[in-house]
PDB file of N, CA, C and O in Angstrom, chain B, residues numbered from 101:
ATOM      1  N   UNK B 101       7.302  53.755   2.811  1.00  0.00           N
ATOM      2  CA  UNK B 101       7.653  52.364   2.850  1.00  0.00           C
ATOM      3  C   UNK B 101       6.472  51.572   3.388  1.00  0.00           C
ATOM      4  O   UNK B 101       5.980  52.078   4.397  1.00  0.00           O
ATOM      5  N   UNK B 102       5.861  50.383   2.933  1.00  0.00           N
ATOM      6  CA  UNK B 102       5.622  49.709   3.386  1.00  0.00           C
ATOM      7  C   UNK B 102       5.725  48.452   3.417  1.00  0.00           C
ATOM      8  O   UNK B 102       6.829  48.027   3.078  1.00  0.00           O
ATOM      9  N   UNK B 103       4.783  47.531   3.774  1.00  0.00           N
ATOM     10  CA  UNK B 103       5.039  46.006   3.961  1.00  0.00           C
ATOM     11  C   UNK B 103       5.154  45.385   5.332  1.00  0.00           C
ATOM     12  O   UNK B 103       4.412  45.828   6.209  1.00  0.00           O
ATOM     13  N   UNK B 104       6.284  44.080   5.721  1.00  0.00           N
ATOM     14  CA  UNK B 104       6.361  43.391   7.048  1.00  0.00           C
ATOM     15  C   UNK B 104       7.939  43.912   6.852  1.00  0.00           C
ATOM     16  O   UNK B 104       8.638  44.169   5.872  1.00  0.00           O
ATOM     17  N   UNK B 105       8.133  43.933   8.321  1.00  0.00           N
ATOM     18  CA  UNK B 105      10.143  44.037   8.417  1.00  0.00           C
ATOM     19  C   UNK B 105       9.573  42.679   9.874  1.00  0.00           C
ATOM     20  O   UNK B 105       8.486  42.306  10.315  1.00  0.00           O
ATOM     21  N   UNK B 106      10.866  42.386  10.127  1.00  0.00           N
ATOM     22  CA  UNK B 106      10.886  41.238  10.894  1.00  0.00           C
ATOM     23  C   UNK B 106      12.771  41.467  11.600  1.00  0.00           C
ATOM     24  O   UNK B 106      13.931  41.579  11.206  1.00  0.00           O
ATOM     25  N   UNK B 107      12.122  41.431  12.588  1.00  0.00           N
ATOM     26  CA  UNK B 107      13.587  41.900  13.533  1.00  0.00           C
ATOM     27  C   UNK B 107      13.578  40.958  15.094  1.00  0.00           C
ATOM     28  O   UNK B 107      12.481  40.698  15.588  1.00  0.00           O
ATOM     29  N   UNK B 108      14.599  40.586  15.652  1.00  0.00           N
ATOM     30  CA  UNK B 108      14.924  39.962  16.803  1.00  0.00           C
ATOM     31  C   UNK B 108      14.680  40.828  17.792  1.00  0.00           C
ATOM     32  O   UNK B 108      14.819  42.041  17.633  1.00  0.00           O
ATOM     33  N   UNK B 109      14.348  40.363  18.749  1.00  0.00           N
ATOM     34  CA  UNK B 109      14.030  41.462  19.666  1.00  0.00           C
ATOM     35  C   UNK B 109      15.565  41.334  20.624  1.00  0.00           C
ATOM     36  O   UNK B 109      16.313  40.388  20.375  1.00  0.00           O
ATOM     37  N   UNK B 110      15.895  42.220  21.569  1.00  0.00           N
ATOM     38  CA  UNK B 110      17.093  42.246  22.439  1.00  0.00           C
ATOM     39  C   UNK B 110      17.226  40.728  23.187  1.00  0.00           C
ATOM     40  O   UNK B 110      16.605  40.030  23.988  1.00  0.00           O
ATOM     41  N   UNK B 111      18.720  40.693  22.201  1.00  0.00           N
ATOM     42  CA  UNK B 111      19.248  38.754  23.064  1.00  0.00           C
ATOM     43  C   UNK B 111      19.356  39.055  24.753  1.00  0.00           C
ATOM     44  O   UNK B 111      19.144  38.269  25.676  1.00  0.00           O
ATOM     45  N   UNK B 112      19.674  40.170  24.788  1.00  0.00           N
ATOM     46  CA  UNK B 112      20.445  40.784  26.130  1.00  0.00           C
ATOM     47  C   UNK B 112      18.840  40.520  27.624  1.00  0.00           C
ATOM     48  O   UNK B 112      19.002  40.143  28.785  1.00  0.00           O
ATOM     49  N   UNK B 113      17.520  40.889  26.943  1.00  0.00           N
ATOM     50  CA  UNK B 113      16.447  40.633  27.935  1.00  0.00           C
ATOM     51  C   UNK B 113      16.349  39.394  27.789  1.00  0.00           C
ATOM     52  O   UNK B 113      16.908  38.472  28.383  1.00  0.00           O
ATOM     53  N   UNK B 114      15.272  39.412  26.595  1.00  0.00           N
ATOM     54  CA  UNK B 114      14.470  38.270  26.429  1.00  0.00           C
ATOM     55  C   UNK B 114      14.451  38.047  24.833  1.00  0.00           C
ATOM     56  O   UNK B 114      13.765  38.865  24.221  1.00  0.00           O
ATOM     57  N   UNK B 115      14.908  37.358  24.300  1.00  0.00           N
ATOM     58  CA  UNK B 115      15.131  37.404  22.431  1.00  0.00           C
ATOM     59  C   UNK B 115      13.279  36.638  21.644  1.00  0.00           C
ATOM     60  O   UNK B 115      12.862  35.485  21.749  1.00  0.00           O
ATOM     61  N   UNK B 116      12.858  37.393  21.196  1.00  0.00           N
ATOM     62  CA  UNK B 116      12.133  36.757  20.544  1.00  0.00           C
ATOM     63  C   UNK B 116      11.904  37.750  19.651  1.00  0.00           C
ATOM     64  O   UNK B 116      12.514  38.812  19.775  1.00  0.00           O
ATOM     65  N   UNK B 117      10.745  37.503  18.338  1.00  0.00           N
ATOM     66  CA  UNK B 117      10.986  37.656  16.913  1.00  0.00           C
ATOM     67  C   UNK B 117       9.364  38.697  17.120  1.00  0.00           C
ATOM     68  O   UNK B 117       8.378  38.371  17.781  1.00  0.00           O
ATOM     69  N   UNK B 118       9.587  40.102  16.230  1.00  0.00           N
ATOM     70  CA  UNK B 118       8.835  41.247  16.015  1.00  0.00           C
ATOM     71  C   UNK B 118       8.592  41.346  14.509  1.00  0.00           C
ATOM     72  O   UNK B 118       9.429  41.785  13.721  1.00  0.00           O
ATOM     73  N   UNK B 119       7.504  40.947  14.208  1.00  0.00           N
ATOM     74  CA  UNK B 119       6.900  41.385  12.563  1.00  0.00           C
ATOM     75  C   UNK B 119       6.521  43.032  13.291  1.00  0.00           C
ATOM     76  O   UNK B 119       6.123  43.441  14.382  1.00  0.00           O
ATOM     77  N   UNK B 120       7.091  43.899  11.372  1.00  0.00           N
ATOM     78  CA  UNK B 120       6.515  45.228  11.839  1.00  0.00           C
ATOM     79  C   UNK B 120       5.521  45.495  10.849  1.00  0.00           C
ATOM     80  O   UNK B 120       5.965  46.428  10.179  1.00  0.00           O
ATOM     81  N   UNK B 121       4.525  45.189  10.464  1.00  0.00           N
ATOM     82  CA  UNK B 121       3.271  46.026   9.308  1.00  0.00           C
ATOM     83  C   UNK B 121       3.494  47.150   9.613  1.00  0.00           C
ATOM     84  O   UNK B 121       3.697  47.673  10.708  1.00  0.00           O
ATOM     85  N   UNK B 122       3.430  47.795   7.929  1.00  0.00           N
ATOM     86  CA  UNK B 122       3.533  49.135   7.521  1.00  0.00           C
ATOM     87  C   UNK B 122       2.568  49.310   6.381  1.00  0.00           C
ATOM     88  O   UNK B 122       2.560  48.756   5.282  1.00  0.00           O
ATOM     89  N   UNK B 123       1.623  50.353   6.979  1.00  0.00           N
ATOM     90  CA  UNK B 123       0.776  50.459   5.729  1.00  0.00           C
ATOM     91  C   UNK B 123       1.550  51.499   5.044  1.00  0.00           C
ATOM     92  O   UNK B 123       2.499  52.085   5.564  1.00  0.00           O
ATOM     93  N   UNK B 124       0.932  51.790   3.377  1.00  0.00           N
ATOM     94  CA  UNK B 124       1.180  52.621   2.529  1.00  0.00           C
ATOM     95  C   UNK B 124       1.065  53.989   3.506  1.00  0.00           C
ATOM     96  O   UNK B 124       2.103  54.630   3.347  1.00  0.00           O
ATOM     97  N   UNK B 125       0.362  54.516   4.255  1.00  0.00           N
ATOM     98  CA  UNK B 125      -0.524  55.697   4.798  1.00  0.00           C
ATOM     99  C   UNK B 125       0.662  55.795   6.186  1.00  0.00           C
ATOM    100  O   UNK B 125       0.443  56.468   7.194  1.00  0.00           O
ATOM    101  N   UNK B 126       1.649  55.146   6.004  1.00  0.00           N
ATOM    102  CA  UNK B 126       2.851  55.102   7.683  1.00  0.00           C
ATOM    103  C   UNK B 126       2.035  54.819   8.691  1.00  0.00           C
ATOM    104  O   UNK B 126       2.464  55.440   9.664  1.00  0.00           O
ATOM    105  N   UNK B 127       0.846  54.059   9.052  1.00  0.00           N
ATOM    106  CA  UNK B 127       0.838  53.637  10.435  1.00  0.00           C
ATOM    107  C   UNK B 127       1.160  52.222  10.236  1.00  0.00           C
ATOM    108  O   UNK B 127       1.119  51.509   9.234  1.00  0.00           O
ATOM    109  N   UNK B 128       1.545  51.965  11.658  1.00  0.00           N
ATOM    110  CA  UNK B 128       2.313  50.822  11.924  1.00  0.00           C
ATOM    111  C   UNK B 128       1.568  49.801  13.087  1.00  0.00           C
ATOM    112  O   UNK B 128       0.762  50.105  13.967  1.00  0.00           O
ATOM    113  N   UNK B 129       2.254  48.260  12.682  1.00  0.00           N
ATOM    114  CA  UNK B 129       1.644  47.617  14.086  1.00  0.00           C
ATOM    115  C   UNK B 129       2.646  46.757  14.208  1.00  0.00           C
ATOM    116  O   UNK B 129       3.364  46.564  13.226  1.00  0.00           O
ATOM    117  N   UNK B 130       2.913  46.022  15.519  1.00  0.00           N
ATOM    118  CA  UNK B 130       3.443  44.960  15.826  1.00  0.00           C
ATOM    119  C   UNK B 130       3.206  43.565  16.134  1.00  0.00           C
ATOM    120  O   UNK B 130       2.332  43.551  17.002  1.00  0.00           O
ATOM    121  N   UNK B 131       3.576  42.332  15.831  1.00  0.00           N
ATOM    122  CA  UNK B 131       3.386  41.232  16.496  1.00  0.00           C
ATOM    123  C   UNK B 131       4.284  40.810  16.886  1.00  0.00           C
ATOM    124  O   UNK B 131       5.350  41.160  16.379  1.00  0.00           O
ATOM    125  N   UNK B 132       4.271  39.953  17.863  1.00  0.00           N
ATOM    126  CA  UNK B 132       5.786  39.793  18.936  1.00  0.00           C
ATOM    127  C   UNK B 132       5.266  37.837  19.048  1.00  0.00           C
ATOM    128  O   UNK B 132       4.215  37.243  19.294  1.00  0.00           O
ATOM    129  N   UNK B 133       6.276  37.546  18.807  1.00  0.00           N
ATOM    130  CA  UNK B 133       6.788  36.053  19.206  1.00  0.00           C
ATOM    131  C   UNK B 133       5.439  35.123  18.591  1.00  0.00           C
ATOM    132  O   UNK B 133       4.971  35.641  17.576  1.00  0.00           O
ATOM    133  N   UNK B 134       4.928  34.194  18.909  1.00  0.00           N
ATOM    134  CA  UNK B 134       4.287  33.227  17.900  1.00  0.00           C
ATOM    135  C   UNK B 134       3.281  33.702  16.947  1.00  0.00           C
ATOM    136  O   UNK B 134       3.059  33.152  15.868  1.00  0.00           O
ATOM    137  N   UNK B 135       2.549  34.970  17.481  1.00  0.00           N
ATOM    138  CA  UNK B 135       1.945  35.717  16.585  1.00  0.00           C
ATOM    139  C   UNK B 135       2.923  36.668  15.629  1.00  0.00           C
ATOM    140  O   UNK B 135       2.230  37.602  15.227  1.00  0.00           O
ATOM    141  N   UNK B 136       3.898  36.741  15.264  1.00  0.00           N
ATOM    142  CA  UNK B 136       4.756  37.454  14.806  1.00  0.00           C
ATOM    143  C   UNK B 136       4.259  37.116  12.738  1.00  0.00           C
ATOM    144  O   UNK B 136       4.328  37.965  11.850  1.00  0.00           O
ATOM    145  N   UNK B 137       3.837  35.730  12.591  1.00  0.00           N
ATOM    146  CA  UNK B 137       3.600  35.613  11.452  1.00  0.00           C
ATOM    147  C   UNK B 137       1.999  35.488  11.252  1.00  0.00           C
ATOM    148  O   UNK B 137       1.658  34.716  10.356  1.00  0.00           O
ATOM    149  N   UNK B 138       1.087  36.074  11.891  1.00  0.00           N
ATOM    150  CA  UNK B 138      -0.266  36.909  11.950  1.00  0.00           C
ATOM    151  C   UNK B 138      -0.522  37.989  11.681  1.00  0.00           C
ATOM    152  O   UNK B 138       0.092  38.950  12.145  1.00  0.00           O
ATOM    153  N   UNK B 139      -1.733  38.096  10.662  1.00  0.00           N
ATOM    154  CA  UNK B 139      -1.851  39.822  10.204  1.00  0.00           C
ATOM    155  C   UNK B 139      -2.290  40.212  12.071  1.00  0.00           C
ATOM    156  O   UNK B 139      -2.798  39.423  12.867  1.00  0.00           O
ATOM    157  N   UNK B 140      -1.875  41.686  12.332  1.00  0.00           N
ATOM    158  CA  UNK B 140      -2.803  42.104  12.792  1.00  0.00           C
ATOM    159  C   UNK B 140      -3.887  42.220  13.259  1.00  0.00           C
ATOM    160  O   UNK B 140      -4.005  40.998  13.345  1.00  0.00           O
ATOM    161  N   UNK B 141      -4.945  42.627  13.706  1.00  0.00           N
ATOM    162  CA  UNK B 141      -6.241  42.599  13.702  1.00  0.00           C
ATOM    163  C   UNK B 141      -7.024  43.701  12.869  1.00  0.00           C
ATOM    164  O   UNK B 141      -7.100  44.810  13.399  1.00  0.00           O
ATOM    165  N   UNK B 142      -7.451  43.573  11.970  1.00  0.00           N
ATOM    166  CA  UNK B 142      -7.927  44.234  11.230  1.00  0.00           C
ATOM    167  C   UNK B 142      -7.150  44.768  10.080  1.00  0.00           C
ATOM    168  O   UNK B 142      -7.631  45.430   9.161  1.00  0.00           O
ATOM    169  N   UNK B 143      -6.007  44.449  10.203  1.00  0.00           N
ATOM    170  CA  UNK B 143      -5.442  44.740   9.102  1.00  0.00           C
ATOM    171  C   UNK B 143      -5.505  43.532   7.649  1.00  0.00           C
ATOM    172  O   UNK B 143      -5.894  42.395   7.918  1.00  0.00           O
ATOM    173  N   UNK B 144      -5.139  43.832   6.272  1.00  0.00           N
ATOM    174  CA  UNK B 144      -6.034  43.266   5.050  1.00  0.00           C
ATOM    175  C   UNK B 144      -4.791  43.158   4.432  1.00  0.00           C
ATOM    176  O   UNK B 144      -4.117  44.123   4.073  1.00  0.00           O
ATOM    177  N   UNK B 145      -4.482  41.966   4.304  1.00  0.00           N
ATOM    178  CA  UNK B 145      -3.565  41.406   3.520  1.00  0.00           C
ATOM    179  C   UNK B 145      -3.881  41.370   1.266  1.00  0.00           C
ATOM    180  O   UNK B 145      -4.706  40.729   0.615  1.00  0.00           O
ATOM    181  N   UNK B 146      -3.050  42.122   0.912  1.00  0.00           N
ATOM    182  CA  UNK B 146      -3.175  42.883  -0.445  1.00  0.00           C
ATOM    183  C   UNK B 146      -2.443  42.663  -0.765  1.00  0.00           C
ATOM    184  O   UNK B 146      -1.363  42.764  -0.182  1.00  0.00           O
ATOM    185  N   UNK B 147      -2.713  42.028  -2.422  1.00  0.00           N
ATOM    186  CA  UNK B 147      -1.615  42.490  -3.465  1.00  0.00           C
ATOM    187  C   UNK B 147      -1.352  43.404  -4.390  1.00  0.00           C
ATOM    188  O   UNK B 147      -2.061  43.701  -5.351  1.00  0.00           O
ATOM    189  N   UNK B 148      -0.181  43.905  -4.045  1.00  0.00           N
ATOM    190  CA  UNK B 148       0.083  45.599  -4.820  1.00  0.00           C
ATOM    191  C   UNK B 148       1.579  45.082  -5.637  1.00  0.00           C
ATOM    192  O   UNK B 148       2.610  44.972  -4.973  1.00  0.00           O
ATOM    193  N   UNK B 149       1.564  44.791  -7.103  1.00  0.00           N
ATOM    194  CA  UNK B 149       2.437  45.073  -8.362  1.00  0.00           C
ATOM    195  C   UNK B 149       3.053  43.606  -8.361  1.00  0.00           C
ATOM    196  O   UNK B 149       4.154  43.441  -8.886  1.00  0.00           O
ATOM    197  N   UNK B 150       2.375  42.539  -7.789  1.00  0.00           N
ATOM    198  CA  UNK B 150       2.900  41.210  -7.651  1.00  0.00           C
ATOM    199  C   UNK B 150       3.093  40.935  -6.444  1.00  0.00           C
ATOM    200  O   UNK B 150       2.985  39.760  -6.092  1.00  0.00           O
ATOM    201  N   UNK B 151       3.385  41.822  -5.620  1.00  0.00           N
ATOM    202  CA  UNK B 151       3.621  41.506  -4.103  1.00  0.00           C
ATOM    203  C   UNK B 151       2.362  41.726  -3.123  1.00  0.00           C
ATOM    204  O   UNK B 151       1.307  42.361  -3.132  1.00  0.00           O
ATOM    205  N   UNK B 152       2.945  40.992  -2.411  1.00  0.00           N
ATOM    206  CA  UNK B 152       2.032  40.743  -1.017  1.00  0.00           C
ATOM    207  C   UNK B 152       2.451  41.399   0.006  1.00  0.00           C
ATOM    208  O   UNK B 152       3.516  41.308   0.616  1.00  0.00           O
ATOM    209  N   UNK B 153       1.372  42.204   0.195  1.00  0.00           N
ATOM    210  CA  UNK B 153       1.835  43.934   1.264  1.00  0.00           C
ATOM    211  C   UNK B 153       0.617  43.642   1.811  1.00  0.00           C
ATOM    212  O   UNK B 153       0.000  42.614   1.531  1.00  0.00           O
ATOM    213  N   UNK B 154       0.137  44.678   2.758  1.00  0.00           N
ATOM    214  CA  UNK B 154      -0.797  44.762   4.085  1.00  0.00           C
ATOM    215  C   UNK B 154      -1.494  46.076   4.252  1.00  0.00           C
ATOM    216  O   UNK B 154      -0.648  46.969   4.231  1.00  0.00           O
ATOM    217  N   UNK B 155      -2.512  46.468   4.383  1.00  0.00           N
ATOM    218  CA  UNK B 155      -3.185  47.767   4.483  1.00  0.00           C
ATOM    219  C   UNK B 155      -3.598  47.852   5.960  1.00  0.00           C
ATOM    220  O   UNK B 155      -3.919  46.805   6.521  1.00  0.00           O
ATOM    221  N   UNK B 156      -3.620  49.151   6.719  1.00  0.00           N
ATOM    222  CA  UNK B 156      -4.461  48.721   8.129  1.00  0.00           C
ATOM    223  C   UNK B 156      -5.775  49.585   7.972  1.00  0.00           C
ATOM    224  O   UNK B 156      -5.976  50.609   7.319  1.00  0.00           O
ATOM    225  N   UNK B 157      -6.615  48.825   8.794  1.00  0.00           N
ATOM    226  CA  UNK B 157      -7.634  49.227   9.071  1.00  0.00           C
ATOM    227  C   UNK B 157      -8.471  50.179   8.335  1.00  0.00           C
ATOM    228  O   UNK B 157      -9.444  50.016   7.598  1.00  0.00           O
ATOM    229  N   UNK B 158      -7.694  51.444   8.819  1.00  0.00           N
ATOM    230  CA  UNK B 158      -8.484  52.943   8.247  1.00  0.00           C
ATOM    231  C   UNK B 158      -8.277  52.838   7.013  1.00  0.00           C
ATOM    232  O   UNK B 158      -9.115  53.574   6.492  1.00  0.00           O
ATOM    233  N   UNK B 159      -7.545  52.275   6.072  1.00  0.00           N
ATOM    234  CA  UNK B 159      -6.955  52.834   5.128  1.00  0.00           C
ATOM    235  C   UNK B 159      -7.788  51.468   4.001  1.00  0.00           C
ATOM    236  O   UNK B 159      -8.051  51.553   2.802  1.00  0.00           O
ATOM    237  N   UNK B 160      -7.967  50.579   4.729  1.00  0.00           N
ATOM    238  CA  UNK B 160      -9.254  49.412   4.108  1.00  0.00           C
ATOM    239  C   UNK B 160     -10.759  49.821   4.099  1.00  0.00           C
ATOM    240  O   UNK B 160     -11.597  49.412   3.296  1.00  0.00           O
ATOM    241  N   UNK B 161     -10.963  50.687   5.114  1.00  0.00           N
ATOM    242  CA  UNK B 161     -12.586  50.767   5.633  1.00  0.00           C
ATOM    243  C   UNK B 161     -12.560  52.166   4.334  1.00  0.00           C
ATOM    244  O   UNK B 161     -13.444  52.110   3.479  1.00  0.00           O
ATOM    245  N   UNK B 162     -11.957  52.862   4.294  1.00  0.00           N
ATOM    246  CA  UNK B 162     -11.731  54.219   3.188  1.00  0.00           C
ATOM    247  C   UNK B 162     -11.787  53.102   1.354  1.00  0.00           C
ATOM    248  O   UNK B 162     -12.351  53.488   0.330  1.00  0.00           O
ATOM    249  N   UNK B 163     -11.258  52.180   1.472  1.00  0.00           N
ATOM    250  CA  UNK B 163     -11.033  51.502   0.238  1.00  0.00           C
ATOM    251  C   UNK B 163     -12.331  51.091   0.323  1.00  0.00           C
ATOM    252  O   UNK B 163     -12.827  51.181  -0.800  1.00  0.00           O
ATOM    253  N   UNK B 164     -13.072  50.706   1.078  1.00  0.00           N
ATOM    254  CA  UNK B 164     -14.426  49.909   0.547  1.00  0.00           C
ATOM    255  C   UNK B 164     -15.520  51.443   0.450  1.00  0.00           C
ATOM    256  O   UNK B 164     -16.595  51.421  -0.150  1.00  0.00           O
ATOM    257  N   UNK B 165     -15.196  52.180   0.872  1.00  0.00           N
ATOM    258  CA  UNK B 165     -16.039  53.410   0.419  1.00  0.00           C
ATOM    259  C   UNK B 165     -16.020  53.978  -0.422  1.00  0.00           C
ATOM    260  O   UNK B 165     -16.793  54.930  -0.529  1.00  0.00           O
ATOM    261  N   UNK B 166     -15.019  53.617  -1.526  1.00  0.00           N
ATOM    262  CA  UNK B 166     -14.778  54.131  -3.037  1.00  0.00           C
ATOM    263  C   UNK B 166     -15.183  53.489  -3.841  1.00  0.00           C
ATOM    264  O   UNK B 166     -14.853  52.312  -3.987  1.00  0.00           O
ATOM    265  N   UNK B 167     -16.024  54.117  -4.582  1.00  0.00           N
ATOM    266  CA  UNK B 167     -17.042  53.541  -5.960  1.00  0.00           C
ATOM    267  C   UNK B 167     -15.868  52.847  -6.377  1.00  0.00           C
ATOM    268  O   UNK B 167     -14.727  53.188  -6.063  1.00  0.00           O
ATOM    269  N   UNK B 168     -16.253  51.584  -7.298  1.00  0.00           N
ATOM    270  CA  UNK B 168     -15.849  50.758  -7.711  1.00  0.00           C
ATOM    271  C   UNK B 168     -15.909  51.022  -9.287  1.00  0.00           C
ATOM    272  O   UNK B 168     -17.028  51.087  -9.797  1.00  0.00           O
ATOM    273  N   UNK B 169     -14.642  51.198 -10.186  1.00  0.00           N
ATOM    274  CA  UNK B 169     -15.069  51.560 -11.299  1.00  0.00           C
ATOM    275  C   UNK B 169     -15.001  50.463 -12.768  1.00  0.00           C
ATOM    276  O   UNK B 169     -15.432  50.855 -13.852  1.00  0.00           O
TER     277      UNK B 169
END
């Protein structure tokens, strides 16, 4: 799975809003409350089959090292 999921955080502490990036490769990151609609840091916002999905890091720096055909 990948992409953003977007979830409330516990009403019961403190409620605020968690983007989850998921690269294709399963690592994951979080942003929590006004950064919640911010890539990451280093992560590369991509379009894969019409949609708008997210790659992180390793899995971008590996994409620019592949001959281009």
């Amino acid at each position: 799975m990948s992409g953003v999921t977007v979830r409330i955080g516990s009403a019961d502490t403190f409620p605020y809003v968690v983007s989850v990036y998921v690269c294709r490769c399963g690592r994951s990151a979080e942003q929590h409350g006004s950064h919640a609609g911010e890539n990451p840091a280093g992560w590369v916002p991509i379009e894969q089959d019409g949609e708008r999905d997210h790659m992180c890091p390793i899995c971008a720096a590996w994409m620019e090292e592949q001959p281009r055909s």
